[in-house]
C-alpha positions as CSV (number, residue, x, y, z in Angstrom):
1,X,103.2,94.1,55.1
2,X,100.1,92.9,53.0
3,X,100.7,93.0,49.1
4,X,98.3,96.5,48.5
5,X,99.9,98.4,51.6
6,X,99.8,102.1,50.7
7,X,101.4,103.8,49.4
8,X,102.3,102.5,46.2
9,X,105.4,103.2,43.6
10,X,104.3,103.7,40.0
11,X,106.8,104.4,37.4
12,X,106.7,105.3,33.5
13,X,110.2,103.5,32.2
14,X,111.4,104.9,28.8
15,X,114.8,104.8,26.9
16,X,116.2,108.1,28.3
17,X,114.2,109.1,31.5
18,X,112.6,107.2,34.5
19,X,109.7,109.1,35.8
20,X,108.6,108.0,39.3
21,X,105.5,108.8,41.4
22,X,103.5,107.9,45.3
23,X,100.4,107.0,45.5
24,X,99.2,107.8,48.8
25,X,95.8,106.1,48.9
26,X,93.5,104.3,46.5
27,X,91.5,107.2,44.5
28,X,94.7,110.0,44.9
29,X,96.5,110.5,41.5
30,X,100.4,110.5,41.7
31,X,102.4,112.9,43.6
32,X,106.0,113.3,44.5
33,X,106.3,113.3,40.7
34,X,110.1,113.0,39.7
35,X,112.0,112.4,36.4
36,X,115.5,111.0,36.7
37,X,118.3,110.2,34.0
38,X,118.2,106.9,32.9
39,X,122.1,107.3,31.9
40,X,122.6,108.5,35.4
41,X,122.0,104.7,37.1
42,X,123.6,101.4,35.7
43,X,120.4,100.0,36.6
44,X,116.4,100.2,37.2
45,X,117.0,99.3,40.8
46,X,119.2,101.4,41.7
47,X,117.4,104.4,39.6
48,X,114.2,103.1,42.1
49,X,116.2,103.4,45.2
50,X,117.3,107.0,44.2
51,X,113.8,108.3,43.8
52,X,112.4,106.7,46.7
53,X,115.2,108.5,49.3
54,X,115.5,111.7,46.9
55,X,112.1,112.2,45.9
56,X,109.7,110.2,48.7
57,X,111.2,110.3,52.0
58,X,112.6,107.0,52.0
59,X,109.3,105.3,52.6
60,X,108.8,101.6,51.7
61,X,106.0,100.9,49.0
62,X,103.4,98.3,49.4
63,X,102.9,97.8,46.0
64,X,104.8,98.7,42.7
65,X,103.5,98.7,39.2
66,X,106.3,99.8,36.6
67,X,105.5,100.5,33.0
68,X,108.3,100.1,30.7
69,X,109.6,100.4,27.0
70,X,110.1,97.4,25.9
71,X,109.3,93.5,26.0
72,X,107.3,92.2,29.6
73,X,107.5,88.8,30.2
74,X,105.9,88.0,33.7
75,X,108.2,89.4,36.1
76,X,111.5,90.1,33.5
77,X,111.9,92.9,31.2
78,X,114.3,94.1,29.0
79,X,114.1,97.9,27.5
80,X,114.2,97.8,24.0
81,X,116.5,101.3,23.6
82,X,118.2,101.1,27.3
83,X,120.8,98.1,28.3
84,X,118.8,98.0,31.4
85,X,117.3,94.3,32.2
86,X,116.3,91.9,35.0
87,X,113.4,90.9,37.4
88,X,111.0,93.2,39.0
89,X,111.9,91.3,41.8
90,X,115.2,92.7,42.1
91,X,112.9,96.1,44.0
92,X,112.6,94.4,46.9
93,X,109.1,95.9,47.1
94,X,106.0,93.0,48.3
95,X,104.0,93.3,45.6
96,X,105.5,94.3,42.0
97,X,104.6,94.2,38.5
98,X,105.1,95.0,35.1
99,X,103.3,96.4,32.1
100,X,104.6,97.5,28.3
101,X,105.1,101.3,29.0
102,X,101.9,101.3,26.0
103,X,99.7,99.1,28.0
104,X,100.1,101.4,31.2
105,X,98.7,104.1,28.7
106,X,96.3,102.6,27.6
107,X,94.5,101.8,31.3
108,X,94.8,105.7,32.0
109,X,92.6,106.3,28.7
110,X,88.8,106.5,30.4
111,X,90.6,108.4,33.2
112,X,91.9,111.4,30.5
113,X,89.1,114.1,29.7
114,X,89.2,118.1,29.4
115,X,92.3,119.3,29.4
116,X,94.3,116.0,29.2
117,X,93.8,115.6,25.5
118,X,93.6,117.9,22.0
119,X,91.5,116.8,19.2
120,X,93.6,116.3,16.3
121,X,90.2,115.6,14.3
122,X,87.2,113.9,13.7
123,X,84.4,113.1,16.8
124,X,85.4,113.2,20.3
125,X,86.3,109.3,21.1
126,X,83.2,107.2,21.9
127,X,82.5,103.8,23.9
128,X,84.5,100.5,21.9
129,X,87.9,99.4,21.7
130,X,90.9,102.3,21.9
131,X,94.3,102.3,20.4
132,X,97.1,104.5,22.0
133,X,100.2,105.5,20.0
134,X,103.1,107.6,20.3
135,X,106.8,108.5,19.1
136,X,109.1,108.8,21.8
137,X,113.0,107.2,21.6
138,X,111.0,104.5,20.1
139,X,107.6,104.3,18.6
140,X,104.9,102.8,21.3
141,X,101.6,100.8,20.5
142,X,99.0,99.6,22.8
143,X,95.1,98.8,22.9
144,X,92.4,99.1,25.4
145,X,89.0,96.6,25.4
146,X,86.0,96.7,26.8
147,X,85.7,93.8,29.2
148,X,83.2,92.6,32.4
149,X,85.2,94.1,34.7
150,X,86.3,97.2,33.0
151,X,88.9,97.4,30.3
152,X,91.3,95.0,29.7
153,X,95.1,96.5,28.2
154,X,96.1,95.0,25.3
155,X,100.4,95.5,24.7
156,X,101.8,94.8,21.2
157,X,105.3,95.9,19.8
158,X,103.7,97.7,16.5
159,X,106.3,100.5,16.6
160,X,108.6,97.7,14.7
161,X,105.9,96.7,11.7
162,X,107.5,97.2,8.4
163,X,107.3,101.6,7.4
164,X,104.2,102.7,6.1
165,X,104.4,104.7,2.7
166,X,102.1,105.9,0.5
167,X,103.2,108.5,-1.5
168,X,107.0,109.1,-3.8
169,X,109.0,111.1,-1.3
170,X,108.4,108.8,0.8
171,X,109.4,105.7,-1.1
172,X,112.9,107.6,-1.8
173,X,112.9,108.5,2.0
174,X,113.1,104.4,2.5
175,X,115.6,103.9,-0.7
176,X,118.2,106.3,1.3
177,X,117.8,105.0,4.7
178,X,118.6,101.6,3.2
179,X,121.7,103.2,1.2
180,X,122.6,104.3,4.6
181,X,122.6,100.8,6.1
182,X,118.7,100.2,7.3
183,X,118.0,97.1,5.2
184,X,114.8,96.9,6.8
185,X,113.0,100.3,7.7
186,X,110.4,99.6,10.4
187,X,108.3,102.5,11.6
188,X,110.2,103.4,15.1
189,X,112.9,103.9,12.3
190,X,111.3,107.3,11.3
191,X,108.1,107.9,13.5
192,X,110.2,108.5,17.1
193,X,112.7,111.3,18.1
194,X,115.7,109.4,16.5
195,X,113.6,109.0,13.6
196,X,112.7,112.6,13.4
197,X,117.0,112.6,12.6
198,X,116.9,109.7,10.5
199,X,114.3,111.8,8.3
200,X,115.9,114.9,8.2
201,X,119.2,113.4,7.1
202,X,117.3,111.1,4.4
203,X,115.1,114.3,2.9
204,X,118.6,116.3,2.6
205,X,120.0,113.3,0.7
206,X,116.6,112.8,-1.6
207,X,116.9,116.6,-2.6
208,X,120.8,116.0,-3.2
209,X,121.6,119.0,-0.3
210,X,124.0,119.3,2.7
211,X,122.6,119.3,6.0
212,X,124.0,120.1,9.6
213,X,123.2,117.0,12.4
214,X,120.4,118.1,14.3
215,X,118.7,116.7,17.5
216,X,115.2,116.1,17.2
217,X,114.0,119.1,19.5
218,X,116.1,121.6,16.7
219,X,114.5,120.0,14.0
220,X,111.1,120.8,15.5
221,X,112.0,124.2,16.2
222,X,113.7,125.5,13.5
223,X,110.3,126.6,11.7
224,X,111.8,128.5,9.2
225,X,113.8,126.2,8.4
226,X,113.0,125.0,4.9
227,X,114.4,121.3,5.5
228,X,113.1,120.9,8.9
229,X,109.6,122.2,8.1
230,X,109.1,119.1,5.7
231,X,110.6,116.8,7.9
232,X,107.8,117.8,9.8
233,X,105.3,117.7,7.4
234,X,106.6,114.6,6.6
235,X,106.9,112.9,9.8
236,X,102.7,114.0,10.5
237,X,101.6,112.2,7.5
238,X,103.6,109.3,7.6
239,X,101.9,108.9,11.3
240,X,98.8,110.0,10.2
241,X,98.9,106.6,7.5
242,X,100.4,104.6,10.5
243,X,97.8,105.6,12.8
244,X,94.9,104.5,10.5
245,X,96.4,101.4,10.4
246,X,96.4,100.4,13.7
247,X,93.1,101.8,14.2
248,X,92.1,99.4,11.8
249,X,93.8,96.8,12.9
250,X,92.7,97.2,16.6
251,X,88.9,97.7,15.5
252,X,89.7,100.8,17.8
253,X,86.1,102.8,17.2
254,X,85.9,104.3,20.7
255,X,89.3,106.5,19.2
256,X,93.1,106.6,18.1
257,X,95.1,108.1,21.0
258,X,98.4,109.7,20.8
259,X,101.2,109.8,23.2
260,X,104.5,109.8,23.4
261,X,107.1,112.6,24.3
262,X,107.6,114.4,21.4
263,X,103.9,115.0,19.8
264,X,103.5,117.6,22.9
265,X,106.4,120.2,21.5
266,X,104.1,120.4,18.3
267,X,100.7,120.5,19.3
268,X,99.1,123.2,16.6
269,X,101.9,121.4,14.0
270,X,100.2,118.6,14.3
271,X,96.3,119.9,13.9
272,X,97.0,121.8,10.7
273,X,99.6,118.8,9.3
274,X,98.2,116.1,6.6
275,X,98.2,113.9,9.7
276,X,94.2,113.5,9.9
277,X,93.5,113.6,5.8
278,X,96.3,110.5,5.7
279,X,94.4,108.9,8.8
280,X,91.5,108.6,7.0
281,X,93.2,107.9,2.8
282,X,91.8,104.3,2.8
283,X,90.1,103.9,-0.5
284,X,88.0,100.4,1.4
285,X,87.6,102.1,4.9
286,X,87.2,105.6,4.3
287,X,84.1,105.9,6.3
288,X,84.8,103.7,8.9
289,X,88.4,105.8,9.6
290,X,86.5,109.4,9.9
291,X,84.3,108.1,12.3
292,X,87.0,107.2,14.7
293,X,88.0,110.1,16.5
294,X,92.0,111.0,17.2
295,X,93.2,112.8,20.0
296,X,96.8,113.9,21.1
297,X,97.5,113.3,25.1
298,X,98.9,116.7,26.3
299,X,98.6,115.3,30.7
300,X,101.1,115.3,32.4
301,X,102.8,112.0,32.7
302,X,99.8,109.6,31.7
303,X,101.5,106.2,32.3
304,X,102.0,107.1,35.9
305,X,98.2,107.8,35.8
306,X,97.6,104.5,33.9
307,X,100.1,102.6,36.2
308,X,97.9,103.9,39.3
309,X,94.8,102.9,38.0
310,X,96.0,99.2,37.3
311,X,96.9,98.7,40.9
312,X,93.5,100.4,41.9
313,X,91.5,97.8,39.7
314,X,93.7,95.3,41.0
315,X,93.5,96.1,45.1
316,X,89.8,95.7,44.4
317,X,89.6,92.5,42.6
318,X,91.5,91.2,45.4
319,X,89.3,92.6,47.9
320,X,92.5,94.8,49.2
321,X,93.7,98.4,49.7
């Protein structure tokens, strides 16, 4: 079996689910689309081998590309919120490799139009470097460059760059997560699901109130909710700041994407929030931020897309598949 046999496995990794997909030939977007458990398998090899007689028949991929949450390091990973870790080699599959679940979003950018994304301000994203982002169980960061044969990924770990605050509440948000035991608040700690927790129970201490534990999803849907409506609010323009700096940082004119699994539950929260007016509050680079236009991703597993796309660029490269 040559190293590009079809079909191929691609698979979007994250800290609680596994979502797996076929590619059946070269140009076909994922099917046989499932999302499994990560709690349910002590491992990623075992969650593969699940999908592939569940969810694909049983058939034997040619090729794998994985994207994953967390640290890659040729063929090893390690999850950054999941104890699973090992080789990619452990699949058994001919051809296998891995990308930072981030970078796999970023390939699947030029291939997202219509539909696939909401404009959360600003022009619609142009030609020039792109920066994807995205609160999940953790907080994802990735690039995307223009290069000679197409785009070239670019994975990075900014989810864990010191918090970015600008404005009072904020600054006592970070004094009570580090009265709580957080001696170093990095953004993942508030821009992600679990942060969206971490927030909530921070605000309540700030304004001296009680608070039930709530799960991120309750937060977001308790709307009336005084509490949980600025935990919103807040959570928006603390990303919106975040955001504008990695789009500066990346240089990313050709737009500021946004992934991630939680940004899609609060779509129209998210277009009226502060989110674009902190994007852009950079007294130096005012100009230069609201000409970068920011989009959320609302497709259907992206990474799976991106993941696809990789393997396509690199089948031809090779002259294969």
């Amino acid at each position: 079996m040559s190293a590009f046999d079809l079909p191929w496995l691609v698979a979007d990794i994250g800290g609680t689910n596994a979502r797996f997909g076929l590619v059946t030939s070269p140009e076909a977007r994922p099917s046989n689309v499932a999302v499994l458990a990560g709690a349910d398998y002590a491992t990623l090899p075992e969650a593969v081998a699940a999908y592939l007689v569940e969810h694909a028949g049983g058939v034997r991929p040619g090729a794998a590309c994985l994207a994953l949450a967390g640290p890659v390091e040729g063929d090893r990973y390690r999850l950054t919120n999941s104890s699973w870790a090992g080789s990619v080699r452990d699949l058994g599959v001919p051809y296998a490799v891995l990308l930072n679940d981030f970078e796999a979003l970023a390939v699947s950018l030029p291939h997202l139009d219509g539909d696939d994304l909401v404009s959360l301000g600003g022009p619609p994203p142009g030609a020039g470097a792109k920066a994807v982002l995205g609160p999940g169980t953790g907080l994802g960061v990735g690039g995307l460059v223009p290069s000679r044969d197409g785009w070239t990924p670019v994975p990075g770990e900014g989810g864990h760059v010191t918090v970015p605050v600008a404005e009072p509440r904020e600054f006592e948000v970070v004094r009570a997560l580090r009265a709580q035991g957080l001696e170093h608040v990095v953004a993942e700690h508030v821009l992600s699901g679990p942060g969206l927790v971490r927030l909530h129970r921070a605000l309540a201490e700030v304004h001296g109130v009680g608070a039930p534990d709530l799960t991120a999803s309750e937060i977001v849907a308790r709307e009336d909710d005084p509490l949980c409506a600025e935990t919103v609010e807040v959570f928006c323009a603390m990303l919106g700041g975040f955001a504008g700096n990695v789009a500066l940082t990346l240089g990313a004119r050709g737009g500021v994407y946004l992934g991630g699994g939680v940004l899609p539950r609060m779509v129209e929260r998210v277009r009226t929030s502060a989110f674009r007016t902190r994007f852009t509050d950079n007294p130096d680079m005012a100009d230069y931020l609201a000409a970068i236009g920011t989009v959320l991703i609302v497709a259907p597993q992206p990474a799976l897309t991106g993941a696809a796309a990789w393997l396509r660029q690199r089948a031809r490269t090779e002259g294969a598949g």
